[in-house]
C-alpha positions as a Markdown table, in Angstrom:
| # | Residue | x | y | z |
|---|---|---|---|---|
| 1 | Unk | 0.0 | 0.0 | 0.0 |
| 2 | Unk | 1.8 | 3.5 | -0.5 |
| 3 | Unk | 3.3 | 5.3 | 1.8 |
| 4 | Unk | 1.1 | 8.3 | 2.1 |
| 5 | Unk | -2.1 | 6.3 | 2.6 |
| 6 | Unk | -0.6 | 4.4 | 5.2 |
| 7 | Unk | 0.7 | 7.8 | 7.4 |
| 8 | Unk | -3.2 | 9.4 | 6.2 |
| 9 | Unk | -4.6 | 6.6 | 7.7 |
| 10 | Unk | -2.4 | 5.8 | 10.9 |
| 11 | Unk | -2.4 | 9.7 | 12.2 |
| 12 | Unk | -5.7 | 10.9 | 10.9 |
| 13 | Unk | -4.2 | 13.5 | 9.0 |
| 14 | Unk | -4.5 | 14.9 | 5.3 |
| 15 | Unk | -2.8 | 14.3 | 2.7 |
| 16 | Unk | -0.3 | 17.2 | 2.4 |
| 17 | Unk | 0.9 | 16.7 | 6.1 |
| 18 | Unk | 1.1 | 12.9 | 5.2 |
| 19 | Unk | 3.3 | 14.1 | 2.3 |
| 20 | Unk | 5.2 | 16.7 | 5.0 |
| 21 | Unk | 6.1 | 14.1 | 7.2 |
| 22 | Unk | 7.0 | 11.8 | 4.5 |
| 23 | Unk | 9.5 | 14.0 | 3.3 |
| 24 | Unk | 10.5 | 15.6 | 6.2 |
| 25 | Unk | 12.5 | 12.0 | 6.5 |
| 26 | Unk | 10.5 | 11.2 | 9.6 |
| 27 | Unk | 9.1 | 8.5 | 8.2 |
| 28 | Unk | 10.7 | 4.9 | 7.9 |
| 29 | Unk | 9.6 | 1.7 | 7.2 |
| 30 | Unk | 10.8 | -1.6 | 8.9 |
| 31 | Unk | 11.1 | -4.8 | 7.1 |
| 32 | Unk | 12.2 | -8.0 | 8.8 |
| 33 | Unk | 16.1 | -7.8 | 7.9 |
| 34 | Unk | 16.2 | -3.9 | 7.3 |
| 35 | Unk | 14.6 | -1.1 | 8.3 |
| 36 | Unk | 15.1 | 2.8 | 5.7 |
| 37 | Unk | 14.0 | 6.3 | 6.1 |
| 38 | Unk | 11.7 | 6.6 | 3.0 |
| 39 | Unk | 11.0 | 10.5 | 1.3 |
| 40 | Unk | 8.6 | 9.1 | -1.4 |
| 41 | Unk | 4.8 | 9.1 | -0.9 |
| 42 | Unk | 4.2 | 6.8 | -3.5 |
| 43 | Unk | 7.0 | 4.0 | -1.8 |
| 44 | Unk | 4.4 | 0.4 | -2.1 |
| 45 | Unk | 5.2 | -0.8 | 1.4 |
| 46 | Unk | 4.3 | -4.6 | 2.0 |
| 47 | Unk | 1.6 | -5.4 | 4.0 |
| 48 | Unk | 1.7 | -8.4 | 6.4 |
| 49 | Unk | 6.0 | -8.3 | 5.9 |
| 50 | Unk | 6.5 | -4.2 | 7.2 |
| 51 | Unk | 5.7 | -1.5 | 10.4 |
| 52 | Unk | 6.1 | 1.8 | 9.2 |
| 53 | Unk | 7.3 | 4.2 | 11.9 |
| 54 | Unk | 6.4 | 8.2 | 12.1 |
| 55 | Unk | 9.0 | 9.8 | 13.8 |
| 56 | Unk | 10.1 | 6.4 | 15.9 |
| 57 | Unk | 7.2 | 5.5 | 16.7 |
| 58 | Unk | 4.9 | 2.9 | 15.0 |
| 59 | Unk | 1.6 | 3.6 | 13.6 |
| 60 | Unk | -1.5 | 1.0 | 13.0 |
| 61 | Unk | -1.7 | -0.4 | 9.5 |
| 62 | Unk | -4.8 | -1.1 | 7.4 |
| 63 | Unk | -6.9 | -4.3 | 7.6 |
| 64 | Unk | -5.3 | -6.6 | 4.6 |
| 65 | Unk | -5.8 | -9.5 | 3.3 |
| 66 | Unk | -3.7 | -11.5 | 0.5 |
| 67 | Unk | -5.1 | -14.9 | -1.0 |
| 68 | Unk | -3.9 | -17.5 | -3.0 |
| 69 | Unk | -5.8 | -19.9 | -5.6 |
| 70 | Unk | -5.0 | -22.1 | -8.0 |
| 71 | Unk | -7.5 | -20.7 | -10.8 |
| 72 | Unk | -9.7 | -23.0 | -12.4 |
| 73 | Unk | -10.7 | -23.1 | -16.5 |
| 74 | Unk | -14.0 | -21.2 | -17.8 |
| 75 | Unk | -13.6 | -18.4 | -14.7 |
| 76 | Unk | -13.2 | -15.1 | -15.1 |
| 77 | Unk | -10.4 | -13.0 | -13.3 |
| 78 | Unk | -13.0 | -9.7 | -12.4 |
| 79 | Unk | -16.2 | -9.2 | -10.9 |
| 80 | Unk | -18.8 | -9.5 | -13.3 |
| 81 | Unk | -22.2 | -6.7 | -12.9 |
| 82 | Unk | -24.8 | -8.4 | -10.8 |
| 83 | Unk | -23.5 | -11.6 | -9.5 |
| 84 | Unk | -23.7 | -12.6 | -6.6 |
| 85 | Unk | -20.0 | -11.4 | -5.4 |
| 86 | Unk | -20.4 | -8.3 | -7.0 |
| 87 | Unk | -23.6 | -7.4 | -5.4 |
| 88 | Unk | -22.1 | -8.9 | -1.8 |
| 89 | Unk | -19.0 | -6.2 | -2.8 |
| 90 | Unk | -21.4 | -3.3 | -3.0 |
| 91 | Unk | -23.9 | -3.9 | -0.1 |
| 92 | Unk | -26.6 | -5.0 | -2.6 |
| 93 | Unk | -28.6 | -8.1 | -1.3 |
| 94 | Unk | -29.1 | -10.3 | -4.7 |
| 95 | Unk | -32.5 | -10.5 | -5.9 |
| 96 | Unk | -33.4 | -7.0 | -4.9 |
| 97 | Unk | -34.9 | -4.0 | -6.8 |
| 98 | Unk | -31.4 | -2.4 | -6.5 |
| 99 | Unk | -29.9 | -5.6 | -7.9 |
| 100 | Unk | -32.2 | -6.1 | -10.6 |
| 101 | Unk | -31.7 | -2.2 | -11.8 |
| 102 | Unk | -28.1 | -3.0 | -12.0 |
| 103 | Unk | -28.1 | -6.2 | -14.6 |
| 104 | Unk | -29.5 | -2.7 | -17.1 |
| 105 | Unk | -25.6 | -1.9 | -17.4 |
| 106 | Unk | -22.3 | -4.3 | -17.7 |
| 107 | Unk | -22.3 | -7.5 | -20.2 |
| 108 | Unk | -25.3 | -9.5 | -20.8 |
| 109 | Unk | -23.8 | -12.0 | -22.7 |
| 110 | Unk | -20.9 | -12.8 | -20.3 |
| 111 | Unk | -24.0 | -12.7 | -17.1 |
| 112 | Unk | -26.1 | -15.2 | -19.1 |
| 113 | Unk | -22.8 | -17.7 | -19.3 |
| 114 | Unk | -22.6 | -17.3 | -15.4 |
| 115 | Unk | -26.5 | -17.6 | -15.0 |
| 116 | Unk | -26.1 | -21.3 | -17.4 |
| 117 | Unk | -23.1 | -22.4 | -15.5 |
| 118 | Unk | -20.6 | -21.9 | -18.6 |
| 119 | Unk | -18.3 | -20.4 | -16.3 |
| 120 | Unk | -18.2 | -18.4 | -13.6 |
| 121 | Unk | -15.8 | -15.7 | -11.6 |
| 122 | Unk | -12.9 | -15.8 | -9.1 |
| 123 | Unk | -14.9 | -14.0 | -7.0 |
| 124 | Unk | -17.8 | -16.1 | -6.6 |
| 125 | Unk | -15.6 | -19.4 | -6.2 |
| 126 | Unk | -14.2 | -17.5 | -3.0 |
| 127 | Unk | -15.7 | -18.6 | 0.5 |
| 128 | Unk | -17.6 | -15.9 | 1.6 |
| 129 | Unk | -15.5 | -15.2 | 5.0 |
| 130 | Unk | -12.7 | -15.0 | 2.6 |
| 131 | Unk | -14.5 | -11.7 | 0.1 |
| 132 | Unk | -13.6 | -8.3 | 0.7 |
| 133 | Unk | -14.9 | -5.5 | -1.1 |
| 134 | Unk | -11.7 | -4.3 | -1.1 |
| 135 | Unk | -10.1 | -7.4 | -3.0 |
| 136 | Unk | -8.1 | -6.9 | -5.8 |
| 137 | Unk | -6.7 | -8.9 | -8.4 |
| 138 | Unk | -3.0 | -9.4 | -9.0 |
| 139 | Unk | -2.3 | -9.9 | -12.7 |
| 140 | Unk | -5.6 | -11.2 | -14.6 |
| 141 | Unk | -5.4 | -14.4 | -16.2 |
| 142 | Unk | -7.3 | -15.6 | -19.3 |
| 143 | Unk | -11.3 | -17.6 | -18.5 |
| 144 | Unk | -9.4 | -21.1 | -19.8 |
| 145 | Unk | -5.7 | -20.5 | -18.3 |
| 146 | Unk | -5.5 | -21.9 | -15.1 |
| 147 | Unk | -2.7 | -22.0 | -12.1 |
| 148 | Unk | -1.1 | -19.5 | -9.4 |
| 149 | Unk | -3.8 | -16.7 | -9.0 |
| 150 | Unk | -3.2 | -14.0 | -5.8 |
| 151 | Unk | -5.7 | -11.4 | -4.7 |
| 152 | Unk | -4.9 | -9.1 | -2.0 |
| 153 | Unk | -6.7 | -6.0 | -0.4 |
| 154 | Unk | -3.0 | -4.3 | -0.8 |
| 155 | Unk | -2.6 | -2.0 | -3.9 |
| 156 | Unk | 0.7 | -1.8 | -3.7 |
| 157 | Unk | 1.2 | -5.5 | -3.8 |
| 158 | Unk | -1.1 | -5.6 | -6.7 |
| 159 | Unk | 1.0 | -2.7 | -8.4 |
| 160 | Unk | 4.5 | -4.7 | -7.8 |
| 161 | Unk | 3.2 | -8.0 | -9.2 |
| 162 | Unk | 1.3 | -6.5 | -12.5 |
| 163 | Unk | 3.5 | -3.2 | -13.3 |
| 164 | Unk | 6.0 | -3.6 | -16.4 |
| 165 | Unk | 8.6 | -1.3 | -14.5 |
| 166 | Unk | 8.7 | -4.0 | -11.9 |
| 167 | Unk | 9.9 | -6.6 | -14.0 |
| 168 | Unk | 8.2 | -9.4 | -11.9 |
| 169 | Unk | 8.9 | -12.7 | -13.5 |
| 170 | Unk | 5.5 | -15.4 | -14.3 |
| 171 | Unk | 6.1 | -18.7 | -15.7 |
| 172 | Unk | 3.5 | -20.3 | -17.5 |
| 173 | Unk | 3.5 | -24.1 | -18.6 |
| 174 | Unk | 2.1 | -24.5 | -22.2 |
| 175 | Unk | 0.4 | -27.3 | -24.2 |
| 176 | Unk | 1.0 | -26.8 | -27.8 |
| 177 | Unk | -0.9 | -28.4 | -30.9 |
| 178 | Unk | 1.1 | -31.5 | -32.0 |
| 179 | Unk | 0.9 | -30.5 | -35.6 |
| 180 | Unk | 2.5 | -27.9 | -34.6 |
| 181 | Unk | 5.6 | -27.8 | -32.6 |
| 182 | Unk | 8.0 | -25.4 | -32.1 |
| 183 | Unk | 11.2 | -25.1 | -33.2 |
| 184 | Unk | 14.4 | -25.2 | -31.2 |
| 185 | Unk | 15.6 | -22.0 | -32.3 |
| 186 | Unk | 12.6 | -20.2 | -30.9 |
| 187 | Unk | 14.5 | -19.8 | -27.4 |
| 188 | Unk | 16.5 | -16.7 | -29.9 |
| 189 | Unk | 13.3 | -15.3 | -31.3 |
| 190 | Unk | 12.2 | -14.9 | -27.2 |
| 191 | Unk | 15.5 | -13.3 | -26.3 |
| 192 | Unk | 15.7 | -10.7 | -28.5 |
| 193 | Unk | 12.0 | -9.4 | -27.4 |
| 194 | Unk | 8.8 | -10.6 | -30.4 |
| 195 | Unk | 7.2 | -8.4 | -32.2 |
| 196 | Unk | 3.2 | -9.6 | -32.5 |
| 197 | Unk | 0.2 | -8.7 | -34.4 |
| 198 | Unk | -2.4 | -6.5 | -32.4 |
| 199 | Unk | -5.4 | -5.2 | -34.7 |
| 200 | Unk | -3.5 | -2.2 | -36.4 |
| 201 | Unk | -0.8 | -2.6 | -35.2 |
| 202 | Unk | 2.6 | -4.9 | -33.5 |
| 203 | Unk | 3.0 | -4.8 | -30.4 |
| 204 | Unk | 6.7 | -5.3 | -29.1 |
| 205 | Unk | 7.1 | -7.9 | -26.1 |
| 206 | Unk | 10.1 | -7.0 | -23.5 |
| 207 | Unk | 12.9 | -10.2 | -23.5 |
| 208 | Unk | 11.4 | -13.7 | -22.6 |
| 209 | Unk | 12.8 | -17.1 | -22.4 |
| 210 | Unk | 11.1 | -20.3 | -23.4 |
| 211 | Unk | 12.1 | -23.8 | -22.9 |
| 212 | Unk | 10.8 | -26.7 | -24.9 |
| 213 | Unk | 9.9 | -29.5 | -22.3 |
| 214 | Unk | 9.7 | -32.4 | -24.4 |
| 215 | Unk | 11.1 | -34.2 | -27.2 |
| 216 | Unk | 8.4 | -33.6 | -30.0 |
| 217 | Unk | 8.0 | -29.5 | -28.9 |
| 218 | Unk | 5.0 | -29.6 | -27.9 |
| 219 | Unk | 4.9 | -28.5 | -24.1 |
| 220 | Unk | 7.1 | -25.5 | -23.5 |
| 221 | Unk | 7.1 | -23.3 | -20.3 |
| 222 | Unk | 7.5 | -19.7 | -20.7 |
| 223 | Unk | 8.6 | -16.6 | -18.2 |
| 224 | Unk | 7.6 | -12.7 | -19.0 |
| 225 | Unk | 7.5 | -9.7 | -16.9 |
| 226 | Unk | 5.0 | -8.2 | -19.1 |
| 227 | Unk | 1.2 | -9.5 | -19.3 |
| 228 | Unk | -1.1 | -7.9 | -21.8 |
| 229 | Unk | -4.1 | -9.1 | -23.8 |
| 230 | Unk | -3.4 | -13.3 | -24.5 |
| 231 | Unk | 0.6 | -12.2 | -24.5 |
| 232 | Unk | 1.5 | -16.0 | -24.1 |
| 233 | Unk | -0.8 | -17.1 | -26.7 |
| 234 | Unk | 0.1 | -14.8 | -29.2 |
| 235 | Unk | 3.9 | -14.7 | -28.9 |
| 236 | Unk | 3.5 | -18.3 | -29.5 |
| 237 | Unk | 1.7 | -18.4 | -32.2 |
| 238 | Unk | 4.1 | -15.7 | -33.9 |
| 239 | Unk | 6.0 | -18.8 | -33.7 |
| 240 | Unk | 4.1 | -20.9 | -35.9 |
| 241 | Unk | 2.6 | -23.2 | -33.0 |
| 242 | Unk | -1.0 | -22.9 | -31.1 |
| 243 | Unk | -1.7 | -22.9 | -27.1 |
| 244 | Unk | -4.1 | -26.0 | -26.6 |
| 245 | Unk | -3.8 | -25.5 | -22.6 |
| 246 | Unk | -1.8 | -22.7 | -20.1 |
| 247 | Unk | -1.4 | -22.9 | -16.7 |
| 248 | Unk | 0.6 | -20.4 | -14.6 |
| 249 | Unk | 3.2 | -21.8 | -12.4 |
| 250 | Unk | 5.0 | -19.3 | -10.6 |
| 251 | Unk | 5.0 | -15.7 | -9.5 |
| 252 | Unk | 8.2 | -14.1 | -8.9 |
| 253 | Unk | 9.7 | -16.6 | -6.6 |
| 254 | Unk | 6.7 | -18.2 | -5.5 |
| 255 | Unk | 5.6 | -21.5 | -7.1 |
| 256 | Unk | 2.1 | -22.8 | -7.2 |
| 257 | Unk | 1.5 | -24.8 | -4.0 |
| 258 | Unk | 0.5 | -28.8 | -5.7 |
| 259 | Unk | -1.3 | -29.8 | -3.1 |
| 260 | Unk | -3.6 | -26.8 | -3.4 |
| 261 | Unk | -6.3 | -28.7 | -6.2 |
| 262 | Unk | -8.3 | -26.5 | -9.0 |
| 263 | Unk | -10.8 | -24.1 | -7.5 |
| 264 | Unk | -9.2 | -23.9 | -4.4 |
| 265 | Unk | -8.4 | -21.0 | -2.1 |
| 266 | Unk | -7.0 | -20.5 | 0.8 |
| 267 | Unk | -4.8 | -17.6 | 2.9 |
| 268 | Unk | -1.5 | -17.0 | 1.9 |
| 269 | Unk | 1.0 | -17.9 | 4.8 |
| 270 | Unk | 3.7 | -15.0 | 6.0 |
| 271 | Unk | 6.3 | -17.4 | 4.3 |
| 272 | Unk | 5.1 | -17.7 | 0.9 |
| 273 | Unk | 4.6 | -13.8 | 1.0 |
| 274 | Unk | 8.1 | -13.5 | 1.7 |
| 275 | Unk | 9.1 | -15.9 | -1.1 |
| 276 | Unk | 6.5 | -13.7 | -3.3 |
| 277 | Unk | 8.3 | -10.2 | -2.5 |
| 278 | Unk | 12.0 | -11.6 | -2.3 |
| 279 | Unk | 13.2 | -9.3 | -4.9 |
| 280 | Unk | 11.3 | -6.1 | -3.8 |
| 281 | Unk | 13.7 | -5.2 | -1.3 |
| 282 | Unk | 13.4 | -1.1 | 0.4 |
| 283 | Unk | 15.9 | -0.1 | -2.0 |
| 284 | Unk | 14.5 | -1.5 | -5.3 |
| 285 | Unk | 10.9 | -0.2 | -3.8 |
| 286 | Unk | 12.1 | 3.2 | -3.6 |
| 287 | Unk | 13.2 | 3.3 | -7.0 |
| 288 | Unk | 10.2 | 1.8 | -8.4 |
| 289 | Unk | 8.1 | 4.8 | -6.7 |
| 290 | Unk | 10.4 | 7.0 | -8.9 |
| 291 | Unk | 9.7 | 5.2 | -12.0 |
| 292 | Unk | 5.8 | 5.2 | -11.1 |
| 293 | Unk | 5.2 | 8.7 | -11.9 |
């Protein structure tokens, strides 16, 4: 969560004496190894890891709340207009004249899939003691790709995990089509950053690395720091192959947890937080907030 909502919210003050305190330098934050005098408002600190401290002292942090699921196929990384979570997100009881002047606005056609049981939403595959209206998304994923899917009440988090700048790492494990493999030299084609269609126009992808799995190229797992629109997909079939199924495997340093089955959900523990953030150290943060503007 940045800095300055933090120090807002911990003092009860405004927002330009949150910023004077900030850089005034009497501000630090306090990891579990180190501990830095921060001057940026917009520094992401970590909740769950961090104590931030106004001028020695510690203040009280915001509630959070950071999940981990292993997303399922045919569900839908958002909250979809006048479903059940969404309503429950809003204070809206389902089924009531409020609700039912809602369902005039958002996507029909994507509502009726819910409504049919085509698919549904992260959201409303959550326990309900586990939904917060507050819950956030880090780094959609596509209604048939499955795997390593974290939602957190913390906007920072969610801003370290999806920005470019970051350069957070996500591996995905790939099933291509048979009839068409890939070709070993493709590992090149990923290095030196893929230019792929996108309507008008190509859209450059950052440096990637793939590596072919199997003997026939036709499972390959791949690791960006970008994530737009089927990216994945689409740099593979630049290639010449075609994504049959994708499943996300790892997040920065954190790998999805096999024992945790399709569908499931469950708190993320303090460890595999720490695993999650290992390269977001106070230093690299700080910079990042510089980038951010």
């Amino acid at each position: 969560m940045r800095l300055d909502r933090i120090v807002e919210s911990g003092l009860k003050v405004d927002a330009t004496h949150a910023h004077d305190f900030i850089r005034e330098g009497k501000v630090s934050v306090h990891a579990q190894e180190a501990q830095r005098v921060v001057t940026h408002p917009r520094f992401q600190v970590i909740l769950g890891l961090e104590e931030v401290h106004v001028s020695g002292k510690p203040i009280a942090l915001p509630f959070n709340k950071t999940l981990i699921m292993n997303k399922p196929k045919q569900c839908i990384s958002e909250r979809v207009r006048g479903t059940e979570s969404w309503c429950r997100s809003r204070g809206i009881s389902f089924g009531s004249e409020e609700h039912s002047l809602s369902l005039e606005k958002g996507n029909p056609k994507v509502r009726k899939e819910i409504e049919k049981g085509l698919c549904t939403t992260v959201y409303d595959i959550l326990p309900k003691e586990l939904d917060h209206h507050t819950l956030g998304v880090c780094g959609r994923l596509d209604k048939d790709t499955t795997g390593l899917f974290i939602m957190t009440t913390d906007g920072g988090l969610q801003q370290l995990l999806s920005h470019p700048d970051s350069l957070c790492i996500k591996k995905y494990i790939a099933t291509l089509d048979p009839a068409r493999p890939l070709c070993k030299d493709v590992a090149d084609k990923f290095k030196q950053g893929l230019q792929i269609k996108g309507g008008k126009r190509h859209k450059h992808c950052q440096p990637s690395e793939i590596s072919i799995l199997n003997e026939n190229g036709t499972e390959a797992e791949v690791a960006i720091t970008e994530g737009f629109y089927h990216q994945v997909k689409r740099m593979i079939h630049s290639c010449g192959s075609r994504v049959l199924l994708l499943k996300r495997s790892q997040i920065g340093n954190l790998q999805l947890d096999p024992s945790l089955k399709e569908g499931q959900v469950r708190e993320m523990s303090t460890k595999e937080l720490v695993l999650l953030c290992k390269d977001f150290d106070l230093e690299t943060r700080e910079l990042l907030a510089n980038s951010y503007n």
